[in-house]
C-alpha positions as CSV (number, residue, x, y, z in Angstrom):
1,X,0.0,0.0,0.0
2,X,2.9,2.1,0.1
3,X,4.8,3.9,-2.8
4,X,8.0,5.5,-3.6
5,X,7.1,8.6,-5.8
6,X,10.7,10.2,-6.2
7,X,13.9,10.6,-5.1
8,X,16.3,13.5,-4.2
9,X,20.2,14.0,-3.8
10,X,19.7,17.6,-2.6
11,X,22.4,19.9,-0.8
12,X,21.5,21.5,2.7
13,X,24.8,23.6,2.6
14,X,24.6,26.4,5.4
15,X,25.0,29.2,2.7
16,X,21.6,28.6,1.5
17,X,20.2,29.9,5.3
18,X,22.0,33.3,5.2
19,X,20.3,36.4,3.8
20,X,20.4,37.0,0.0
21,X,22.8,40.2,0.1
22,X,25.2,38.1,2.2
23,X,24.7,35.0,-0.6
24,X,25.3,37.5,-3.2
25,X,28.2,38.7,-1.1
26,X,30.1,35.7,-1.3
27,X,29.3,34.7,-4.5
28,X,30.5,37.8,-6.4
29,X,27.2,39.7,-7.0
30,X,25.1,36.3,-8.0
31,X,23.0,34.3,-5.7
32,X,23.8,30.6,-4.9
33,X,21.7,28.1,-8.1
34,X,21.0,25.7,-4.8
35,X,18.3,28.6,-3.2
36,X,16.4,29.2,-6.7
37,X,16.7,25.2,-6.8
38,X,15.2,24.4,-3.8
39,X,12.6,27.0,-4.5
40,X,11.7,25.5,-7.9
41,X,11.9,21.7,-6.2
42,X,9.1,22.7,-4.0
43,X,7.0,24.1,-6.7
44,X,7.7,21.6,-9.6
45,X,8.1,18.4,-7.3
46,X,7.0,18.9,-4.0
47,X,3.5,20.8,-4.4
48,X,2.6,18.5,-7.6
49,X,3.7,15.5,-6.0
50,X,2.4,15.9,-2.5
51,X,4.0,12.8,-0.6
52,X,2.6,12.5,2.8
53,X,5.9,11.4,4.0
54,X,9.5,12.9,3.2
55,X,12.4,10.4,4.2
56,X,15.9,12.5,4.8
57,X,19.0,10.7,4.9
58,X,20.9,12.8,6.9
59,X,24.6,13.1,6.3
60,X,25.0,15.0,9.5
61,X,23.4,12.8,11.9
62,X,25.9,10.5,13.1
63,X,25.5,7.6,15.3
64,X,28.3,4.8,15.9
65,X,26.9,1.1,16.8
66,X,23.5,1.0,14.8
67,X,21.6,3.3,12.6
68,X,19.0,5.0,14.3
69,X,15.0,6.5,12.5
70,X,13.8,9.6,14.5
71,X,10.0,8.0,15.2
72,X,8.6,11.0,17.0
73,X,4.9,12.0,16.4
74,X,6.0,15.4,16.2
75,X,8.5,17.6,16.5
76,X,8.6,21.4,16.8
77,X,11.1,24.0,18.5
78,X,14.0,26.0,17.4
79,X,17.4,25.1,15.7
80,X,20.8,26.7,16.3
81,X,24.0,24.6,14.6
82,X,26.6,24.1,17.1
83,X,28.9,24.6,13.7
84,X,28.0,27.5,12.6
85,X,25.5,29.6,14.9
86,X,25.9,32.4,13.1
87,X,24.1,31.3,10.2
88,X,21.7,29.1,11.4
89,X,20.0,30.5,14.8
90,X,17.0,30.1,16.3
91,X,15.1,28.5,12.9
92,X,11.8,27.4,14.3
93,X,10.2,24.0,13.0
94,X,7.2,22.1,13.7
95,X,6.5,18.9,11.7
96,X,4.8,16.0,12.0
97,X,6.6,12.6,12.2
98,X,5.4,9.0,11.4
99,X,6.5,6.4,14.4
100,X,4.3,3.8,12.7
101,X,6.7,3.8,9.6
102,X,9.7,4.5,11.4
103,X,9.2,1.3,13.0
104,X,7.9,-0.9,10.4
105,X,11.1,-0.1,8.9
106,X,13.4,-0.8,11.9
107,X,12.0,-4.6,12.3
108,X,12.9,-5.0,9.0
109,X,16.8,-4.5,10.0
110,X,17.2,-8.3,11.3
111,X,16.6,-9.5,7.4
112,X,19.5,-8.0,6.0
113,X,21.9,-8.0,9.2
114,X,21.9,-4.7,10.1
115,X,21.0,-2.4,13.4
116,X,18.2,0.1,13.3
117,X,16.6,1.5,16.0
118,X,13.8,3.8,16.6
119,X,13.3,6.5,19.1
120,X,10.6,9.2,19.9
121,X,12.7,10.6,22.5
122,X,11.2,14.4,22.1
123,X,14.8,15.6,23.3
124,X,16.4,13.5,20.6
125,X,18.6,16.0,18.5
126,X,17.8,17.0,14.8
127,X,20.5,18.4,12.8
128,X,20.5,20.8,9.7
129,X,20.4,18.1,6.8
130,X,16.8,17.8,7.7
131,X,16.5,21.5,8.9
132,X,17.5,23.4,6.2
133,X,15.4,21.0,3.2
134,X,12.5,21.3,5.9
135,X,12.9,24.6,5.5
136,X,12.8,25.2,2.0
137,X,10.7,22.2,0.8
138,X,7.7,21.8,3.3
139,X,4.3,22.5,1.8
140,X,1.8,21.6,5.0
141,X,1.5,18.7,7.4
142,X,3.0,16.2,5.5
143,X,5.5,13.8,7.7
144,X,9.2,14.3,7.6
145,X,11.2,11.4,8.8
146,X,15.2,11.6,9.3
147,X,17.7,8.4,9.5
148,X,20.8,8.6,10.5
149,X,24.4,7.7,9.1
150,X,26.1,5.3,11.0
151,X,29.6,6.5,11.5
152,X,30.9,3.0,11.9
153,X,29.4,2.2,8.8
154,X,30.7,1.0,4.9
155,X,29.0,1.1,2.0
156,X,27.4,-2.1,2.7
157,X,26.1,-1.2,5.7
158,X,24.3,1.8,4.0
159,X,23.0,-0.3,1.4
160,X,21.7,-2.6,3.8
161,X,20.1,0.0,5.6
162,X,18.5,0.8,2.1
163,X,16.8,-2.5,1.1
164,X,15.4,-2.3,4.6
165,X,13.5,0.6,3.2
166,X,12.9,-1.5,0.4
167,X,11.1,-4.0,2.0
168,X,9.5,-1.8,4.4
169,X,7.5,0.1,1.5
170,X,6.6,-3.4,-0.2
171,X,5.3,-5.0,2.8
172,X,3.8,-2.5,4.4
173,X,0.1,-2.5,4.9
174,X,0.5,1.5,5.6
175,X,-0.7,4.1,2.9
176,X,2.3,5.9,2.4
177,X,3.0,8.3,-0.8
178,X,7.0,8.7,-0.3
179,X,9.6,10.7,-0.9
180,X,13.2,10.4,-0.6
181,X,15.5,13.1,0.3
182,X,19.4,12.0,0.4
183,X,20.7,15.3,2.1
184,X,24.5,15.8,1.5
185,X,27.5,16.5,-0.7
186,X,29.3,15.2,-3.2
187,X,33.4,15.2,-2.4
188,X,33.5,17.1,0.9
189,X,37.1,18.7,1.5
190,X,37.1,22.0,3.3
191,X,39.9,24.4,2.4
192,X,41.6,25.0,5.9
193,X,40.7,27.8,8.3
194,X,43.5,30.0,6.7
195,X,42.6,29.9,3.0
196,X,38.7,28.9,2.7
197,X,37.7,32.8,2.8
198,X,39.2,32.9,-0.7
199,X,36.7,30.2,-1.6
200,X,33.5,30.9,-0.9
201,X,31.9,31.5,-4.3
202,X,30.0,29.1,-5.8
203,X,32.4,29.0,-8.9
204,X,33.7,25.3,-9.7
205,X,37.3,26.6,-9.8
206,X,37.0,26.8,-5.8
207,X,36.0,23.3,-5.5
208,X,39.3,21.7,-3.7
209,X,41.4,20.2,-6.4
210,X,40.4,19.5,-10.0
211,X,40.6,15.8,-9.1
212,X,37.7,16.3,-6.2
213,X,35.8,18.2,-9.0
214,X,36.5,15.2,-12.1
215,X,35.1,12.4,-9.6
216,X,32.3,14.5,-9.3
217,X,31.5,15.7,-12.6
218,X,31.6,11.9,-13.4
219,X,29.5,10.5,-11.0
220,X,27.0,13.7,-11.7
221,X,27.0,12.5,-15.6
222,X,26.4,8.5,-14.7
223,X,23.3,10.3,-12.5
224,X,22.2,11.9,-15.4
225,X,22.3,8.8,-17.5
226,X,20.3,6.5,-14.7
227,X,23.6,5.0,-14.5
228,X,23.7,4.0,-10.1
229,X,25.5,1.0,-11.1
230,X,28.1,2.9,-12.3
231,X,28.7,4.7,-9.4
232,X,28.1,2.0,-6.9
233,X,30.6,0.1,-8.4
234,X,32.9,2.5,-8.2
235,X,32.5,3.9,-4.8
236,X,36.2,2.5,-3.4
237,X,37.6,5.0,-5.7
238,X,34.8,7.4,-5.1
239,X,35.9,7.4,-1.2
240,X,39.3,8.4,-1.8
241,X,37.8,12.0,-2.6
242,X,36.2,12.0,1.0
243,X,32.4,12.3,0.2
244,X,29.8,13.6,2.3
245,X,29.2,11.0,5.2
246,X,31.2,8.4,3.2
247,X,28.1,9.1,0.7
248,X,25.7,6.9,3.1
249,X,22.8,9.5,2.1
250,X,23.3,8.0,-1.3
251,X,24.0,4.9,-1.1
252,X,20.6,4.3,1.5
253,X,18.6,6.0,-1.1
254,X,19.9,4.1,-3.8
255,X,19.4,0.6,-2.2
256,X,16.0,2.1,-1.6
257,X,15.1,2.6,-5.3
258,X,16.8,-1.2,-6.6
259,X,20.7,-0.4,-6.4
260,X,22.3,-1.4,-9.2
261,X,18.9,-1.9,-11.4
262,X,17.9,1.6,-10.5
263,X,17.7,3.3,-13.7
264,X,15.9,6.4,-13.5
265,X,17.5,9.9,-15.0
266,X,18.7,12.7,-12.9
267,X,17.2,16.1,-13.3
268,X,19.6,19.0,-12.1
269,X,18.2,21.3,-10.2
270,X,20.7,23.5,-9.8
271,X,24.3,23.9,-10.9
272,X,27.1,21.9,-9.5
273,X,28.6,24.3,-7.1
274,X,31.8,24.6,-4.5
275,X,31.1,25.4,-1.0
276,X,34.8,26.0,0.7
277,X,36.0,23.2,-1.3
278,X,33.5,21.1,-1.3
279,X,31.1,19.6,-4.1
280,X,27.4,20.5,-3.9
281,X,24.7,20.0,-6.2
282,X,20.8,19.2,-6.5
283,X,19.5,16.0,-8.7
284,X,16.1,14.7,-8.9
285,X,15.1,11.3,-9.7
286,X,11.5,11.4,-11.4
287,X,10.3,7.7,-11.4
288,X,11.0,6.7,-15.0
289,X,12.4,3.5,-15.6
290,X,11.6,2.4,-11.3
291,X,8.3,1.4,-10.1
292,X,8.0,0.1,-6.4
């Protein structure tokens, strides 16, 4: 009874929270493509879609000896980042959750030997992967329902993670009209302290070495081709460019959708940008050639 209706890799980058003459500061008179992307996702996908539950893999939330789905019926207060407070103070959010889900999907860990937990603990910390895309991308009382990344874990443990999903959404005797959210970066190496003011445009040129960029640009074209095998393949090469999270946010999604038969086309919705060195970019994933 449930469904899978699309699929996100979408940047949460704290630049995207800071005022527009500030964006347009840093970026040399333009604004940031990721804002006007998110803006357009919530319009063209988002608002026409209308899932009633948003899953965020969030690259930020890290746990170490399991994986861990935020199950709370609701959750509402105010946000500051411990990294960067100056940006991201005092954002209010109120959204509802879905525990029923959250734990259908959490027995379904045991099947492919891996550790997922739920908890509804209302003090239970949520962190600006989810924040920022909630943010921007929330159209009315819709569920939003955030999964952590293991710290611990290795690609297989995020693709296991993912086929948990998986099964969750074909078992499941719960209505559910669902979209996934894989918040994160691409190649995520910060300039250091000392030079990363000379690199806060959005330009390509800042990303942090033309190498960083190539495996990027790369894995951006296989996207664009429906070409996941590709890039799951490849991921022990992809690693050595230190991506977002080890690129869990990914690979959970992509499990999710059929790994390496997953075969749908990427949409850009935005330009593949730098952030202090790092590679950031949104893709949608319109159910083409994927039907769950």
């Amino acid at each position: 009874m449930a469904e899978i209706i699309g699929a996100a890799l979408l940047a949460h980058v704290p630049t995207i929270m800071l005022p527009e003459k500030i964006r347009r500061e840093l970026n040399e008179g333009e604004d940031f493509s990721l804002v006007a992307g998110l803006n357009r996702f919530k319009t063209e996908v988002m608002e026409k879609l209308r899932p009633d539950l948003v899953i965020v893999f969030d690259s930020h939330w890290f746990t170490t000896v399991e994986f861990v789905v935020a199950s709370q019926a609701r959750r509402q207060g105010k946000y500051t980042s411990e990294e960067l407070p100056r940006g991201m103070s005092q954002i209010p959010y109120d959204f509802r959750g879905d525990p029923d889900f959250a734990q259908e999907w959490a027995a379904m860990a045991a099947s492919h030997q891996t550790w997922i937990t739920p908890i509804d603990d209302p003090y239970l910390p949520v962190h600006y992967p989810t924040i920022n895309l909630l943010k921007y991308l929330q159209y009315g009382d819709e569920a939003w329902v955030s999964i952590s990344c293991a710290q611990t874990g290795e690609s297989e443990d995020f693709l296991r993670v993912g086929r948990a999903l998986r099964q969750a959404v074909k078992q499941t005797r719960l209505p559910r009209r669902i979209m996934l959210l894989a918040s994160g970066a691409m190649s995520h190496k910060f300039w250091s302290l000392q030079q990363l003011r000379q690199h806060e445009s959005a330009a390509a040129k800042h990303i942090f070495s033309r190498d960083h960029e190539q495996a990027d640009r790369t894995r951006l074209a296989w996207m664009e081709n429906g070409n996941h095998a590709e890039i799951l393949a490849t991921m022990p090469e992809f690693l050595r460019y230190k991506p977002e999270a080890n690129f869990g946010h990914y690979l959970m999604m992509a499990a999710a959708m059929g790994e390496g038969n997953w075969r749908d086309r990427g949409i850009l919705y935005s330009d593949y940008e730098n952030s202090i060195g790092t590679g950031q970019v949104h893709v949608y994933f319109p159910l083409q050639a994927t039907r769950i």
